[in-house]
C-alpha beads as a LAMMPS data file, in Angstrom:
LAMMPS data file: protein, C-alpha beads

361 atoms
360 bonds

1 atom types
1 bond types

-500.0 500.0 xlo xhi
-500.0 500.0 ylo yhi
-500.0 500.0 zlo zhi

Masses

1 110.0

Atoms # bond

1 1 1 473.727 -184.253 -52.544
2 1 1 470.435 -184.091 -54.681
3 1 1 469.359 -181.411 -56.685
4 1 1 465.704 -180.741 -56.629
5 1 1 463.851 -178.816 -59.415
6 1 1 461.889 -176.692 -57.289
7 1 1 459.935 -174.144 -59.761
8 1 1 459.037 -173.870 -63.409
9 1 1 457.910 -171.069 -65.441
10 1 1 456.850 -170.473 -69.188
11 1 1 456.675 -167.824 -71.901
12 1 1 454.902 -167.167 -74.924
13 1 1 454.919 -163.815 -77.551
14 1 1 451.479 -162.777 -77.287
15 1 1 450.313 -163.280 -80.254
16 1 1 449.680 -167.226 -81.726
17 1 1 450.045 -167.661 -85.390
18 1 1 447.551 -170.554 -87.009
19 1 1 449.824 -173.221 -89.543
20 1 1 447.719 -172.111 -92.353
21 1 1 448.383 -168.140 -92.059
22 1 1 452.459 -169.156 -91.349
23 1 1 452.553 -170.467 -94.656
24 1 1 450.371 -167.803 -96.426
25 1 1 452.754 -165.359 -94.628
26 1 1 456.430 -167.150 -95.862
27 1 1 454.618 -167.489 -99.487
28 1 1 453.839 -163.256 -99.167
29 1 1 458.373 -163.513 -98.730
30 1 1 458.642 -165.396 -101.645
31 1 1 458.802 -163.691 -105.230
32 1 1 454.809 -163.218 -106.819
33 1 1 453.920 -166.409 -108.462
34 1 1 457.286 -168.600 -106.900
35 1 1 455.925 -172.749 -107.053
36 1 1 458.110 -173.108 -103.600
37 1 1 454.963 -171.237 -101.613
38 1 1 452.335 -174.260 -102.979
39 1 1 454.920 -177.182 -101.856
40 1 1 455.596 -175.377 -98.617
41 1 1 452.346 -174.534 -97.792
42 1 1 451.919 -178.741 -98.051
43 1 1 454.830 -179.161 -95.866
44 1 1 453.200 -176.864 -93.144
45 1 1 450.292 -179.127 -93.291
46 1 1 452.032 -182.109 -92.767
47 1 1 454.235 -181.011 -89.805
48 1 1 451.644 -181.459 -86.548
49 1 1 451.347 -177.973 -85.839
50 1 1 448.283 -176.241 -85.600
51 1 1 449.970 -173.042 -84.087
52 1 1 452.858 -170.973 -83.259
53 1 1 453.660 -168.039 -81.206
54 1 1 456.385 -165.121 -82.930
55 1 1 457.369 -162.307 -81.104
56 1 1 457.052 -160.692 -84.921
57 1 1 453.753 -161.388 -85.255
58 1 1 451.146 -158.606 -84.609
59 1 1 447.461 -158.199 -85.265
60 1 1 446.424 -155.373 -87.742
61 1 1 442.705 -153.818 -86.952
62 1 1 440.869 -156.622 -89.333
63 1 1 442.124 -158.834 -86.582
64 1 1 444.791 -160.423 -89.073
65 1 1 447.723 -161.796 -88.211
66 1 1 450.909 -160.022 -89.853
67 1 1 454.188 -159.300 -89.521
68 1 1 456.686 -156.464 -90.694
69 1 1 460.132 -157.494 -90.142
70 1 1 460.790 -158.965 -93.326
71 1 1 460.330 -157.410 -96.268
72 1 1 458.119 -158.611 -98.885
73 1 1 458.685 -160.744 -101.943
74 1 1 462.382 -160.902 -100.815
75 1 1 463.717 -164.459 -100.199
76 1 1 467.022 -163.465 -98.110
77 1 1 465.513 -161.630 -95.688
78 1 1 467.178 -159.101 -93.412
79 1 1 471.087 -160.046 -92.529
80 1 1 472.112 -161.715 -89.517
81 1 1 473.022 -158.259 -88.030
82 1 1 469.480 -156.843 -88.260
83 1 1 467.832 -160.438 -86.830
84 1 1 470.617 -160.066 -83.982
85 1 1 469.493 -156.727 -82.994
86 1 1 465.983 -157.857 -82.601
87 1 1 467.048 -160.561 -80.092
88 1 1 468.908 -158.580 -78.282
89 1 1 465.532 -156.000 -78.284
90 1 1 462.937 -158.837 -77.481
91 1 1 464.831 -161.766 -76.085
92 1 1 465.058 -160.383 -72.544
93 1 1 461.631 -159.804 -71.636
94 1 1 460.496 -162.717 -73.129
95 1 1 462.965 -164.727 -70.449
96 1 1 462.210 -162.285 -67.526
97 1 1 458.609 -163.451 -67.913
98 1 1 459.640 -167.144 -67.676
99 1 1 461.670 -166.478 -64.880
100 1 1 459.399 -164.467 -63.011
101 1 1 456.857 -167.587 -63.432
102 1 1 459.027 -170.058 -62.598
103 1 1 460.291 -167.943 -59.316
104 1 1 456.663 -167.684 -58.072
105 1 1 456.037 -171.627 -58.685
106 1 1 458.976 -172.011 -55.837
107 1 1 457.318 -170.376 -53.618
108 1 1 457.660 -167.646 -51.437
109 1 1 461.032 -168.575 -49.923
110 1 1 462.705 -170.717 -52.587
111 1 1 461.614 -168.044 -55.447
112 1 1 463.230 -165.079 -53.769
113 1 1 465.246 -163.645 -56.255
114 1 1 467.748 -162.468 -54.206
115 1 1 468.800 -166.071 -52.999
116 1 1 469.638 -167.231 -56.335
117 1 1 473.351 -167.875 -56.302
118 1 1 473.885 -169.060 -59.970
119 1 1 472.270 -167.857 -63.449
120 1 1 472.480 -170.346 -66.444
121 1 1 471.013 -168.578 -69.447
122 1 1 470.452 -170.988 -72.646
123 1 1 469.954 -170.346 -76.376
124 1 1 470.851 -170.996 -79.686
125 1 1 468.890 -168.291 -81.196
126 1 1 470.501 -165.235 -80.779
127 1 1 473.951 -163.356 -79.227
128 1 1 474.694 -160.076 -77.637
129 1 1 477.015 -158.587 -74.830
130 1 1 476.015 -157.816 -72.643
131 1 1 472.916 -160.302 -73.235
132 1 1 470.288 -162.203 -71.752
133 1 1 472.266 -162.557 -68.258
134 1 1 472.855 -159.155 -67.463
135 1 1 469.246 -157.892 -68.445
136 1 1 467.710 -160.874 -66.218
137 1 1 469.891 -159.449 -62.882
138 1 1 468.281 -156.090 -63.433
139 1 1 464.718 -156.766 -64.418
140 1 1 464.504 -159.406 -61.772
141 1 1 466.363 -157.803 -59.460
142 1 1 469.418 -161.004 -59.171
143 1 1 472.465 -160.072 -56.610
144 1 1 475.158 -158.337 -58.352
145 1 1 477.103 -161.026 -57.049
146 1 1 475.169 -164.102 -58.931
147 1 1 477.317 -166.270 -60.519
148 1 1 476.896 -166.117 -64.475
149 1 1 477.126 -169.237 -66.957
150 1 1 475.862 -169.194 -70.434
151 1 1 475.263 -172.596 -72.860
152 1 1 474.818 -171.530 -76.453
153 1 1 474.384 -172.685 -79.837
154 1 1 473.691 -175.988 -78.987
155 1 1 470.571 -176.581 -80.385
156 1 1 467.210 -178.299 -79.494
157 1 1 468.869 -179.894 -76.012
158 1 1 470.514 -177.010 -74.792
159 1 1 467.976 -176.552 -71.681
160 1 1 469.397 -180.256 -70.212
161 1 1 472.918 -179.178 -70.952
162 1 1 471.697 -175.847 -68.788
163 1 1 470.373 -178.363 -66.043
164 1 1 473.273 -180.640 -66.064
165 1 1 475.511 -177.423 -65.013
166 1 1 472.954 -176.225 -62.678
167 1 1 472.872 -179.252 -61.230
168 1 1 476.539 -179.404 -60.875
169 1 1 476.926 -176.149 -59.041
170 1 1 474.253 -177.545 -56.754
171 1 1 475.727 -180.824 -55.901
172 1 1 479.496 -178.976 -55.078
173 1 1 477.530 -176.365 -53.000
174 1 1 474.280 -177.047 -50.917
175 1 1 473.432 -173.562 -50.493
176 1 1 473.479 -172.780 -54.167
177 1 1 470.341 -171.738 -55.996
178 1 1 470.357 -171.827 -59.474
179 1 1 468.024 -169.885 -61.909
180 1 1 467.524 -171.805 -65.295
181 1 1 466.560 -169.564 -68.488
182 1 1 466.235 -170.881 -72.026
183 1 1 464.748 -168.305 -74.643
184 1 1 464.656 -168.879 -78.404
185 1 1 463.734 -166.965 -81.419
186 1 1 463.290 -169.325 -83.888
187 1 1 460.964 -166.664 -86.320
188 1 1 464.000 -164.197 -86.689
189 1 1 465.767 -166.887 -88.682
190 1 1 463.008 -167.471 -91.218
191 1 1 464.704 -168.130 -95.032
192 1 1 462.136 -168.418 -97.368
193 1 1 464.406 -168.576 -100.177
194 1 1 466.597 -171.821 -98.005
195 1 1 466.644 -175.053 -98.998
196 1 1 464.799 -178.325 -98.312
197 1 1 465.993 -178.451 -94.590
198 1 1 465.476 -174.569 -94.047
199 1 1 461.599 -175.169 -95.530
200 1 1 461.484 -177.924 -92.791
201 1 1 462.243 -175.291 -90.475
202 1 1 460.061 -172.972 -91.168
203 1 1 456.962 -175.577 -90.861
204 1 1 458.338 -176.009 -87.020
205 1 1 460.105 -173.791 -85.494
206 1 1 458.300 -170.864 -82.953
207 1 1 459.551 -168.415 -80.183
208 1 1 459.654 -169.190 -76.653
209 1 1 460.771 -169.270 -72.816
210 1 1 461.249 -171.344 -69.937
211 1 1 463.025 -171.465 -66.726
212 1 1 463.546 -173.554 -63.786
213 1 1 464.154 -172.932 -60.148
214 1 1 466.570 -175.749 -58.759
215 1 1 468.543 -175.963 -55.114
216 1 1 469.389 -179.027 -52.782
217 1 1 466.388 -178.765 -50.499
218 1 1 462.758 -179.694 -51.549
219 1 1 459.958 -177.726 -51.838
220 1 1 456.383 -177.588 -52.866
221 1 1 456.172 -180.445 -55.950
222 1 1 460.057 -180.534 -56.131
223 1 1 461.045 -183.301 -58.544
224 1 1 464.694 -184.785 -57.886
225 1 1 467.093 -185.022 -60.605
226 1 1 468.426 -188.477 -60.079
227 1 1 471.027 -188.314 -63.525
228 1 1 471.850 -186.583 -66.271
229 1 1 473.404 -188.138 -69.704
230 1 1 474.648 -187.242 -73.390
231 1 1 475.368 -189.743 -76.523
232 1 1 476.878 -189.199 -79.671
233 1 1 475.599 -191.126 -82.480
234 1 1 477.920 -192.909 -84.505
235 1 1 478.422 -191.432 -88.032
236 1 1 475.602 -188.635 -87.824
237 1 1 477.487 -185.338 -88.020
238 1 1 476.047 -184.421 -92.081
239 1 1 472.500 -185.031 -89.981
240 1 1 471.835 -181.675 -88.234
241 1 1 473.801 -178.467 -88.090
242 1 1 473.129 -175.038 -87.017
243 1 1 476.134 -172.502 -88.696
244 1 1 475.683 -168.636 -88.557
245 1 1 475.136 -167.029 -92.074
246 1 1 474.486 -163.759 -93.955
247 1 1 470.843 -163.546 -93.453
248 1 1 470.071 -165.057 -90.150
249 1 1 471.202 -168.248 -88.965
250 1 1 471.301 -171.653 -91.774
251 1 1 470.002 -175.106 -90.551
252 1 1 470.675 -178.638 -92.315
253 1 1 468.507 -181.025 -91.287
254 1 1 468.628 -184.319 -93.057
255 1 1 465.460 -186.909 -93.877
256 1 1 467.607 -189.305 -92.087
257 1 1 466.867 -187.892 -88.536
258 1 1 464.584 -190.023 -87.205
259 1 1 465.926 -193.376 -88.599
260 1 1 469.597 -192.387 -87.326
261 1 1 467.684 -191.690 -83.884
262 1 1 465.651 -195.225 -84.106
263 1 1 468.998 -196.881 -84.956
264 1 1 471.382 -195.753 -82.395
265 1 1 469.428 -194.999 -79.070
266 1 1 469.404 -198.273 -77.532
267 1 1 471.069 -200.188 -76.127
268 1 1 472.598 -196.941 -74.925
269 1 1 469.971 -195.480 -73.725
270 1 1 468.899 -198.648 -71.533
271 1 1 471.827 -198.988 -70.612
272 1 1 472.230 -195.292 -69.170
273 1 1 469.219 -196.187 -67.604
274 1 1 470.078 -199.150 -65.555
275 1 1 473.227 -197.234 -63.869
276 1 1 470.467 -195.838 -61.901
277 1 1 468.790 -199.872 -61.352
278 1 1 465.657 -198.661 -64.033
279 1 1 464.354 -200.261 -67.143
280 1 1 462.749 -198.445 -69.696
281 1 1 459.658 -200.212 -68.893
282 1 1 460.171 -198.341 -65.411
283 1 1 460.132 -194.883 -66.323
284 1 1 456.267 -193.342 -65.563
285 1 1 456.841 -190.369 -67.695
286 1 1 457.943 -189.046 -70.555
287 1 1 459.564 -185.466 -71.866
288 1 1 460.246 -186.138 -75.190
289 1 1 461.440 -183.146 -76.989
290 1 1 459.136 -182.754 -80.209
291 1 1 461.880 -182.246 -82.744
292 1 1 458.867 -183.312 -85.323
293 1 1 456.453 -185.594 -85.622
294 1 1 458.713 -188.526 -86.798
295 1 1 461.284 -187.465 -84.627
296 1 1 458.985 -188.850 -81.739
297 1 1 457.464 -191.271 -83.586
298 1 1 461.223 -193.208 -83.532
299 1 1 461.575 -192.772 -80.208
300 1 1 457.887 -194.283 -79.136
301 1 1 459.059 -197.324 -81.817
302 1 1 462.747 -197.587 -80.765
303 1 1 461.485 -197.388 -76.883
304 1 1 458.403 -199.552 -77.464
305 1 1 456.355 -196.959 -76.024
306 1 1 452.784 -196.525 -75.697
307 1 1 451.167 -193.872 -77.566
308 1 1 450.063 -191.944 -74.372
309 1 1 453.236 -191.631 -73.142
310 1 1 454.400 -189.079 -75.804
311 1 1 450.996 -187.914 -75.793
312 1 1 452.229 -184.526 -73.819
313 1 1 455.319 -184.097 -76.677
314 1 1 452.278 -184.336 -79.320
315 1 1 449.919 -182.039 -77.605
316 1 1 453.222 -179.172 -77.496
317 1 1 454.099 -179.634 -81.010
318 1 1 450.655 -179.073 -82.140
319 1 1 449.708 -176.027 -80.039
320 1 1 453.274 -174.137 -80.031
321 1 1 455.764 -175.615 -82.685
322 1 1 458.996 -176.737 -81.727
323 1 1 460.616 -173.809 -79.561
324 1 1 463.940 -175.471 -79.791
325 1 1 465.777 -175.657 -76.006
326 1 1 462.231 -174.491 -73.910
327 1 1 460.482 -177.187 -75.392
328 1 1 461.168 -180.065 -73.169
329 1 1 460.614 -177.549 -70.290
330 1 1 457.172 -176.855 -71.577
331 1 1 456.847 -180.947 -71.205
332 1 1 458.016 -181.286 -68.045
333 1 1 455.764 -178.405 -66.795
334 1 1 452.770 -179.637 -67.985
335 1 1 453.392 -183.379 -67.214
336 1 1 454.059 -181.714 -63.377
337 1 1 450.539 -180.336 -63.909
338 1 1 448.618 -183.091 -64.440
339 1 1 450.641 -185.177 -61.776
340 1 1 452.420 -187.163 -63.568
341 1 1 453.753 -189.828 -61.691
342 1 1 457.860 -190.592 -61.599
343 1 1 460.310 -191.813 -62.762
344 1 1 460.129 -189.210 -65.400
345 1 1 462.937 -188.998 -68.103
346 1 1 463.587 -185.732 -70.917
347 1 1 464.673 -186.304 -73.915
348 1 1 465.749 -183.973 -76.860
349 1 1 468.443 -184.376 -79.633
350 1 1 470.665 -181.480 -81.508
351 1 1 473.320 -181.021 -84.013
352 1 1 475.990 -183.387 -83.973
353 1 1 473.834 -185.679 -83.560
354 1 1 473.475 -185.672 -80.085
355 1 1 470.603 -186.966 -77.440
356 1 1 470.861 -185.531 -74.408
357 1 1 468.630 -186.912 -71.313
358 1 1 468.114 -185.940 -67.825
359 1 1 465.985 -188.775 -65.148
360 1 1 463.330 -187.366 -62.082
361 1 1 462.385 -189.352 -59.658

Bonds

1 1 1 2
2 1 2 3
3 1 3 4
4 1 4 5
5 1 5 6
6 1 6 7
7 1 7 8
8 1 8 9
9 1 9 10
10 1 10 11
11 1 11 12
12 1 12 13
13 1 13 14
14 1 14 15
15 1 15 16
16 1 16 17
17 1 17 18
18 1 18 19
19 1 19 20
20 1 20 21
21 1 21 22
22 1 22 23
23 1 23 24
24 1 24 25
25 1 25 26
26 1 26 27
27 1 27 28
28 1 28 29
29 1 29 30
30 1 30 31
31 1 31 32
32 1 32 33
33 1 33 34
34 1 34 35
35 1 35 36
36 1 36 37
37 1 37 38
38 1 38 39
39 1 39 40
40 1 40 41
41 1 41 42
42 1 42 43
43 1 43 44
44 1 44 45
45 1 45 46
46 1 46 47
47 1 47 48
48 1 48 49
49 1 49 50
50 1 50 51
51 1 51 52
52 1 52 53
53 1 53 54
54 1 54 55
55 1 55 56
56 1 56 57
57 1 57 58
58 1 58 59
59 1 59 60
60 1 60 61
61 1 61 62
62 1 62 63
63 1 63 64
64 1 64 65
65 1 65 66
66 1 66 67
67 1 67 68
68 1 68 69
69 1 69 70
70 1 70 71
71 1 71 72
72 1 72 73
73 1 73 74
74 1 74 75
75 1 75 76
76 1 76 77
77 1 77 78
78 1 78 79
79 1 79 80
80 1 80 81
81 1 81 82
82 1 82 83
83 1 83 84
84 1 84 85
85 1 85 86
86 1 86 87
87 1 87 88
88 1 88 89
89 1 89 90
90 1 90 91
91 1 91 92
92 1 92 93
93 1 93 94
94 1 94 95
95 1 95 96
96 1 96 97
97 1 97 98
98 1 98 99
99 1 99 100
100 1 100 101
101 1 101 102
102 1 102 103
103 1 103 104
104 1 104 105
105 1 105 106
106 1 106 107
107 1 107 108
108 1 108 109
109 1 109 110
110 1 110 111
111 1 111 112
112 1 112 113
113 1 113 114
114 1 114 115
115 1 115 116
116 1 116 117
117 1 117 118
118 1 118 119
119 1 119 120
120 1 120 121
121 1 121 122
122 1 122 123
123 1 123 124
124 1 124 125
125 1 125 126
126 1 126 127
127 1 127 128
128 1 128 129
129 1 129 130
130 1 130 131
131 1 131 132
132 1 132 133
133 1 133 134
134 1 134 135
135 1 135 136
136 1 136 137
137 1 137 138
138 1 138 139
139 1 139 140
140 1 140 141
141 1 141 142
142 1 142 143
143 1 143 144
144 1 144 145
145 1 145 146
146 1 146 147
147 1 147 148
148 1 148 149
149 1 149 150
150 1 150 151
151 1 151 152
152 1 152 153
153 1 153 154
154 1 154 155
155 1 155 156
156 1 156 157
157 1 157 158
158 1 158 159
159 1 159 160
160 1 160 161
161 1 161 162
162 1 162 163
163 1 163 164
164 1 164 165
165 1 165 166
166 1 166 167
167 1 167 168
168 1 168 169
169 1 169 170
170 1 170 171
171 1 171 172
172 1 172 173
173 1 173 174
174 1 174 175
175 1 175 176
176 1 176 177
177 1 177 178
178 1 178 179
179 1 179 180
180 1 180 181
181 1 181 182
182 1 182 183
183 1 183 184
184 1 184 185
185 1 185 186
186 1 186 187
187 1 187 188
188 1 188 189
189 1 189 190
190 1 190 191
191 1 191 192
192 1 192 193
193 1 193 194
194 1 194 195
195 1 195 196
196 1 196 197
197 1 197 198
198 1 198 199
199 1 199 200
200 1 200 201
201 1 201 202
202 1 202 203
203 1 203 204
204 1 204 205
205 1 205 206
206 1 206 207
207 1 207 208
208 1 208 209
209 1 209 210
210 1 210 211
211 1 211 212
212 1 212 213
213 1 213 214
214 1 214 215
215 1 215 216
216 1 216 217
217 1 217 218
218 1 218 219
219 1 219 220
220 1 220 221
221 1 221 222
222 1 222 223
223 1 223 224
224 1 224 225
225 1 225 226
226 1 226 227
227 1 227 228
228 1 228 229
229 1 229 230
230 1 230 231
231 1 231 232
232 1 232 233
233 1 233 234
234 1 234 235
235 1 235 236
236 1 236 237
237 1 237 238
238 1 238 239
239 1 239 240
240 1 240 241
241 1 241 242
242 1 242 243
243 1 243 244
244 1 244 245
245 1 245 246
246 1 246 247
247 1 247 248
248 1 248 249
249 1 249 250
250 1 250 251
251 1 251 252
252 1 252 253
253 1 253 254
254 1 254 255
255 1 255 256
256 1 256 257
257 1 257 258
258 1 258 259
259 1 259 260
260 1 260 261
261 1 261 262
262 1 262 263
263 1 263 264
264 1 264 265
265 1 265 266
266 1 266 267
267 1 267 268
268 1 268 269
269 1 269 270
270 1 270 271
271 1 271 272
272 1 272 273
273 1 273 274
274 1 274 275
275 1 275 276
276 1 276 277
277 1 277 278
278 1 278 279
279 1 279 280
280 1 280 281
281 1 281 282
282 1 282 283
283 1 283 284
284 1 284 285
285 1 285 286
286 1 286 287
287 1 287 288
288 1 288 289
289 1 289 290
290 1 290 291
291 1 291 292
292 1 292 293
293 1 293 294
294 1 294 295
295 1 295 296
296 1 296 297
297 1 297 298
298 1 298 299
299 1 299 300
300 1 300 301
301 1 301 302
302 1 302 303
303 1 303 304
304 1 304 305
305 1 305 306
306 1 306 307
307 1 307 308
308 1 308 309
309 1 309 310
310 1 310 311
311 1 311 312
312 1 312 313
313 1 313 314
314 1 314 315
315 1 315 316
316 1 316 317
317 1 317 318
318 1 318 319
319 1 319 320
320 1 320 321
321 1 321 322
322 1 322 323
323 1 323 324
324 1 324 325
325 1 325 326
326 1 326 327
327 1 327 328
328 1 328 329
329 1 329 330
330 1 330 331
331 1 331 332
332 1 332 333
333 1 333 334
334 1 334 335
335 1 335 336
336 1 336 337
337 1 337 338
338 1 338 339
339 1 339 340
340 1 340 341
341 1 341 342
342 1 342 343
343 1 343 344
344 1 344 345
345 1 345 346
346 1 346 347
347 1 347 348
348 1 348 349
349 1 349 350
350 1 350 351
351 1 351 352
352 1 352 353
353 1 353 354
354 1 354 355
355 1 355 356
356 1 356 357
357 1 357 358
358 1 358 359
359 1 359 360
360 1 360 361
């Protein structure tokens, strides 16, 4: 049985934040005359981000972009209960708008929302129940009866763990039609005050949606999901965590990233890839989730890849910021969009360190 991914959809807070004004608005958090607002604001430049969307962001009459949510000149920041209460406020319609996109992209039989069977929900930004699920089978107007399954806290791959389970429901049930949602909101876990790997953060992370539309028949541009895969690298679990604090949500991220990623990806990764009879010089396309700049720029080396194929990670990164799990959905959609020939393979890594990947053809 193949699963086909049938429909995507995407989601963005209305309002786009430029680099320059992010880092002018965590220095504004930061006590009057703090040094850690020049060196970040050097940091933001250096990232690859021009912009980012935050469903805190708002425009005041002069047209400029602000925010009220955290209080000024006060490096903690609200606590984690606060942040959790606005995800649970603006999370929702955020993924109903992804959903609703990606239904329509099926088309007018596969996007009915009252055939989906199944409802995977994914994010690592936020917690609530009821939560994301049950607003989704209201505003969308889901069976009662849909089958719920949510994959959190996992981080920056979380949407190909979601399609790795959707895809499993599919392949031990024909008729099943599964609804994919990831939603993150990266800005309600701003620290100014964090340290070197929070400050990271901050230069990349932005709020987003996507969802997918998958099922065992094709339609319209479906693209088949040939195989799905997950490695743990060898001594990496210092490299990346993602723990729940006092005042939002605390990342480590370690300098050693991308070198740990260029180090231990192959041969695994080719050899994941000839199980299905593929080389990497094979694979057409590529998703590869934007962690940061040098995050792709060891998988282009590691892969021996050619600077256009990454060229679609770049071009995300730069206009929206890394919207942890949606990300590599925002690839895929716009790769679809500009006919991107197949095999395609995504590719994202998370805390652990993990890489997961999923292969189209």
């Amino acid at each position: 049985m193949t699963t086909h991914m049938i429909g995507v959809g995407t989601a963005l807070p209305p309002v786009a934040v430029p680099q320059a004004r992010a880092a002018e608005m965590l220095g504004e958090l930061l006590p009057e005359g703090d040094r850690r607002a020049r060196s970040a604001a050097a940091l933001f430049r250096r990232t690859g981000v021009r912009s980012r969307h935050s469903v805190l962001a708002e425009v005041d009459g002069a047209g400029k972009v602000h925010q009220t949510f955290f209080p000024l000149r006060d490096p903690l920041g609200p606590g984690t209960a606060a942040r959790m209460s606005a995800y649970c406020e603006l999370a929702p319609g955020l993924a109903a708008e992804a959903a609703r996109a990606a239904l329509a992209d099926a088309g007018p039989e596969a996007g009915q929302a009252a055939s989906i069977t199944h409802l995977v929900t994914v994010s690592c930004t936020g917690f609530g129940a009821p939560g994301v699920d049950r607003r989704l089978i209201d505003d969308l107007g889901l069976s009662p009866s849909v089958e719920r399954t949510n994959v959190g806290f996992m981080g920056c791959h979380g949407a190909l763990n979601g399609l790795r389970v959707a895809r499993a429901f599919v392949e031990a049930d024909p008729r099943a039609r599964v609804l994919l949602v990831a939603v993150e909101l990266s800005s309600l876990h701003v620290q100014p005050g964090g340290g070197e790997g929070q400050v990271v953060a901050n230069a990349l992370f932005a709020d987003g949606a996507a969802a997918l539309v998958l099922g065992s028949e094709p339609a319209g541009r479906a693209w088949p999901v040939r195989a799905c895969g997950s490695r743990l690298f060898p001594a990496s679990e210092a490299l990346m965590s993602w723990q729940v604090g006092d005042h939002g949500f605390d990342i480590s991220l370690s300098a050693q990233v991308p070198d740990a990623i260029e180090g231990a990806l192959m041969p695994w990764f080719g050899e994941w890839l000839g199980e299905s009879g593929l080389r990497v010089e094979d694979v057409a396309s590529w998703a590869v989730h934007p962690g940061g700049p040098r995050i792709v720029d060891s998988v282009q080396s590691v892969l021996g890849l050619a600077a256009d194929d990454v060229e679609v990670s770049r071009e995300i990164l730069a206009e929206l910021g890394n919207m942890s799990s949606p990300t590599v959905l925002f690839i895929l959609k716009r790769l679809m969009e500009r006919g991107a020939r197949r095999p395609c393979v995504a590719m994202a890594f998370g805390p652990g360190l993990f890489a997961e990947v999923a292969l189209f053809v």
